[in-house]
N, C-alpha and C positions, 0 to 999 in steps of 0.2 A: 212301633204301633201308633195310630193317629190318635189321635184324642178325640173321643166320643163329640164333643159339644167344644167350642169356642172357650179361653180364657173371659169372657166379661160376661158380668153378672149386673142388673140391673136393679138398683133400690126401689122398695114400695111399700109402703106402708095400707095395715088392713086393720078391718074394725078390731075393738077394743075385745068383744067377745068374741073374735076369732083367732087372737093370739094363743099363740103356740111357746113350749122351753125356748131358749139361745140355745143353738148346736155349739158352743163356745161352754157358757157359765149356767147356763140352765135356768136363767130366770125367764119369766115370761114375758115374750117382746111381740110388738106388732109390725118389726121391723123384717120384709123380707129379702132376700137376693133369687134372683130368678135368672137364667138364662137367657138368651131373646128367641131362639128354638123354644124353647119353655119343658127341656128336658130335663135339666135339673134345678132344684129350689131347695132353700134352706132357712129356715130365722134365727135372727142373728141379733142382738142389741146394738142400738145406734153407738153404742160408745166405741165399740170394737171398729167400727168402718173408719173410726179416726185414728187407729192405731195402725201404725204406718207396718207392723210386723205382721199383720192381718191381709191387708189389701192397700192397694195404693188406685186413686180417683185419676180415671182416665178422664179428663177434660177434652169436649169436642173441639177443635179450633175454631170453627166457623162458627159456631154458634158465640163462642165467648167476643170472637171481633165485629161478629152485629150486632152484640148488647153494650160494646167498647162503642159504635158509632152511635148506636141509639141514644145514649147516655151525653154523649157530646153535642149532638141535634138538643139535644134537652137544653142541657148547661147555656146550650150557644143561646137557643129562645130564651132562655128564662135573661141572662144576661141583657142581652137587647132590650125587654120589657121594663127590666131595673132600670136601665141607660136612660128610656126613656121617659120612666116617671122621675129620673132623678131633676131629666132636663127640663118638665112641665114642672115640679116640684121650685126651681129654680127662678125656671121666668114667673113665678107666682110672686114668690118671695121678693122678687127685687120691684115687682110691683106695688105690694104693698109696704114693701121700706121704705118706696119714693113717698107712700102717704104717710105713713108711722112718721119717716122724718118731719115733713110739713107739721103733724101734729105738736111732735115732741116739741116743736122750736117756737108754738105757741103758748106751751105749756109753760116750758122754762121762763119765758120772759112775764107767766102773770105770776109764777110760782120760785121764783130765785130770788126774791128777798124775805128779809125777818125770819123768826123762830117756826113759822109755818111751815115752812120751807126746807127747813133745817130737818124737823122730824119727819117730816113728807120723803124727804130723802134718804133717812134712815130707815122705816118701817115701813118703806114700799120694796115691794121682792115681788119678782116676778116669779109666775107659777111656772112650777116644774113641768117640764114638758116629758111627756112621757115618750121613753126610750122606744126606739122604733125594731119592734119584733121580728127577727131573723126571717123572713118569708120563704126561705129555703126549705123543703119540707124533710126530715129528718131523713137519713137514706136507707132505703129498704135493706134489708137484713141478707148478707151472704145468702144466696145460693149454694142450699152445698149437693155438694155433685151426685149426678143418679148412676153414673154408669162406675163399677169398681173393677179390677183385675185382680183376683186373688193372687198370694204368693203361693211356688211352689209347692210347698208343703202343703199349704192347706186346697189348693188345689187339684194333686194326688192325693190326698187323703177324700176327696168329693168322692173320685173318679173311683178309687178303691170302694167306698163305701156303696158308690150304684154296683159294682161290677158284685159285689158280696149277696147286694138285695136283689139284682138278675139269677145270682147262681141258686141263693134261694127258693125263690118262686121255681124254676126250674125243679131242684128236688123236689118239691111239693106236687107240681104236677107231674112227677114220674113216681110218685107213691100210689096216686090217684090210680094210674093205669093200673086194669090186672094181672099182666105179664109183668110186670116190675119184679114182684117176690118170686123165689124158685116156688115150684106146685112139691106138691107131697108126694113121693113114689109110691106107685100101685103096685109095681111089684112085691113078691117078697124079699126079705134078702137074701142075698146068696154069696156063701162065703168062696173065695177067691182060691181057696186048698181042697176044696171038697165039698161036699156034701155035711150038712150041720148034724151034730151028733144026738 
């Protein structure tokens, strides 16, 4: 027999006040699985979707190889822009070492002799330059996956459990009807050897 609805269930999260048990541990989770029909749904707590005995994360492929290229467009610009402050950072610096030099070698020669000189050499420290801040911006946090395929078990045990809440409903509205219960007999009775004594 076919199966009602598709293996994949789709994670979604709902407000805080309209959390529902775990069909799993019974605490209250905002986390749900839904069909893409949207035949059957379930809440279920996020910890369980990482439990590999529960469901396993169907991964789109295309999706993951155009966030694989987007990611690399990035890296590649960001790169190029570092290249390029490094190389204006660069011809800076060599321009002003050509003066720095010129200065220092006027300095040295009014300042290299006697005791002046001496101490001027010792308790001059150049100021710390301050470390230059990773500009990389921290990387966004895993994606974790929306589409899941339950395991067997707990996937006949869905499909059991619609097919119990169908058979359900079904007796209820066959209670409803009036011909459901036998009627009372109007006749009297009549016994089956004769006539009653």
């Amino acid at each position: 027999m076919a199966a009602p609805w598709p293996n994949l269930y789709t994670h979604r999260k709902v407000a805080e006040e309209s959390s529902k048990a775990c069909d799993i541990c019974y605490k209250s989770s905002t986390s749900v699985l839904i069909t893409p029909d949207k035949k059957d749904f379930f809440y279920v707590c996020a910890v369980h979707l990482k439990d590999k005995n529960f469901a396993t994360p169907k991964v789109d492929e295309d999706a993951v190889k155009a966030k694989r290229e987007r990611e690399l467009a990035e890296e590649t610009e960001r790169l190029k822009k570092e290249y390029e402050e490094k190389q204006k950072k660069k011809k800076e610096k060599e321009s002003k070492d050509k003066e720095e030099d010129a200065k220092k070698a006027e300095e040295e020669k009014k300042k290299s002799g006697g005791i002046y000189g001496f101490f001027e050499r010792q308790f001059k420290g150049e100021p710390d330059k301050p470390a230059e801040e990773a500009s990389t911006p921290p990387p966004p946090p895993e994606d974790e996956p929306r589409v899941f395929e339950l395991k067997p078990a707990f996937y006949q045990q869905r499909i059991q459990k619609k097919r119990q809440a169908d058979a359900a409903k079904r007796d209820r509205e066959r209670v409803k009807q009036p011909d459901y219960f036998p009627s009372v007999p109007t006749d009297p009775p009549v016994r089956k050897n004769g006539p009653a004594p």
